[in-house]
C-alpha positions, 0 to 999 in steps of 0.5 A: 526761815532760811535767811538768819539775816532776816531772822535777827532783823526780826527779832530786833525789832520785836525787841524794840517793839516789846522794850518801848513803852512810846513806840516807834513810827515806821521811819523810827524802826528803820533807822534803829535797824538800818533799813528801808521802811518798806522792809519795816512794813513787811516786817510788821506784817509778818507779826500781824499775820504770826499772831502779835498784836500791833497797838498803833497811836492814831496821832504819832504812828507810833506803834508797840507790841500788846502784851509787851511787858510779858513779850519781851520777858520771853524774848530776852535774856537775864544775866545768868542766862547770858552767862551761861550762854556766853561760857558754852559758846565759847566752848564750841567749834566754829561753825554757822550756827555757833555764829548764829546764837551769837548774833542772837545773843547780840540781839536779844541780850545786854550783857555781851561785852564778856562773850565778845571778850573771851572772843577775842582772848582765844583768837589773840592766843591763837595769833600768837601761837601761829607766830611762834610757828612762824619763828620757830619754822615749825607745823601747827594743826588748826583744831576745829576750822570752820571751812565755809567752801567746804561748809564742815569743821575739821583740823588741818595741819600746815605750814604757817609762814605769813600774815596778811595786812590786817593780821586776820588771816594766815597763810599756810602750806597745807601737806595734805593738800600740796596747796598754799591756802589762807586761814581766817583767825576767826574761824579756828577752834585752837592751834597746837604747836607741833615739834616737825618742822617745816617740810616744804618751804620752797613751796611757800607761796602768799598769794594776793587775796580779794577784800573777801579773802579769795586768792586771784587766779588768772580771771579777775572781775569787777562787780559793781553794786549800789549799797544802801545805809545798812550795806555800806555800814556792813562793809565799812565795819566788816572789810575795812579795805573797801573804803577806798573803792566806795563813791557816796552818791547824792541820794546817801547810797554809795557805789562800789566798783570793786576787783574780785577774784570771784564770785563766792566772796561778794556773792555771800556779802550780796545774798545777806543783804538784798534788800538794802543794795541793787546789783548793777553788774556784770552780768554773769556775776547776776546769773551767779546770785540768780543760780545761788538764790535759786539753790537756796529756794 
């Protein structure tokens, strides 16, 4: 399957399905899941036609996976499993697929609390490293950065000079590339401190970013969308600066009408989330999604 999105839909629900021994009707699942409920019926068709069998009460609707207690046994981890899972990914490069175990693990497992935790222990360390950078107007090389343009993991050496507002992001001048670029925290391995100091500093430069991240150019546009429960909760919970730009509609979507300085930013965030908004413009940012759907075929 190539949309991880879908997958882990999938798997929540099957774990609900399998964990429940009323069950769920259809409107049931899609407000747990925080979808439509026609894209529930297409999930449960997937099952049906995988090999699940789909018990359904005549008089509630509701319905649970046969076999379930075995199901869910399969499906979910116990606590050692969790453990140890949470120690090994940890340990890895950031990388897609790091992220995708993770969010299996979110789903399929209680116990990631601690995982979460040592997340957040590592960037703050690395947070505060780049700070003492910053001070000591020293080089740091960024270990194992997870670089979504590029799709690879690499160190980079830069310049760290500046935080963004919401302190997730550095600024850097990066030598190699004779370029000022942002650094999500949470997409680098380690930072190590280096004893050069800056070489460049009359080439530091903060450039205004997008909410996606994306530095503006000359060319900025505006990308109008109507999200669903789902889309809206993702966008308040992964880009906090959005909320200002979001108009609740009477039928409980929201509109947003939002500056981006391209299409790579809110393109991946549309592509994740298809099924639960509807793009209203502008054109070419629709010839983008239709180009990028058509690569992913």
């Amino acid at each position: 399957m190539k949309d991880p999105g879908k997958l882990l839909r999938l798997f929540r629900e099957m774990n609900l399905l399998a964990s429940s021994k009323r069950g769920y009707t259809v409107n049931e699942l899609a407000d747990k899941i925080g979808v439509s409920y026609r894209t529930v019926y297409r999930d449960i068709r997937i099952f049906e036609e995988t090999g699940f069998e789909i018990i359904q009460n005549p008089q509630t609707k509701r319905m649970r996976l046969a076999h379930a207690g075995e199901i869910s046994d399969k499906m979910n981890f116990n606590k050692s499993e969790a453990e140890l899972l949470e120690q090994a990914l940890v340990s890895l490069p950031e990388s897609p697929v790091k992220q995708m175990l993770f969010d299996k693990v979110h789903a399929l497992s209680g116990n990631t609390q601690q995982l979460k935790s040592l997340q957040r222990q590592q960037t703050a360390h690395n947070f505060q490293l780049l700070a003492q950078a910053m001070r000591d107007k020293k080089q740091a090389l960024l270990l194992d950065y997870n670089s979504p343009s590029s799709q690879s993991v690499s160190n980079r050496l830069v310049e760290p000079f500046a935080f963004n507002e919401r302190l997730d992001t550095v600024y850097g001048y990066e030598p190699s590339s004779r370029k000022n670029k942002f650094f999500k925290l949470e997409r680098i391995g380690q930072v190590r401190l280096e004893q050069i100091g800056w070489q460049f500093e009359y080439m530091h430069e903060q450039q205004e970013t997008d909410i996606f991240g994306m530095p503006f150019g000359e060319e900025k546009m505006v990308v109008q969308l109507l999200l669903g429960r789902l889309a809206s909760n993702l966008l308040r919970e992964e880009h906090p600066a959005a909320l200002p730009f979001l108009q609740a509609q009477s039928d409980g979507k929201n509109l947003l009408e939002l500056r981006v300085a391209d299409y790579r930013g809110i393109g991946r965030f549309t592509m994740g989330l298809i099924d639960d908004l509807e793009v209203l413009g502008p054109a070419p940012f629709k010839a983008y999604l239709a180009k990028l759907a058509k690569l992913l075929q």
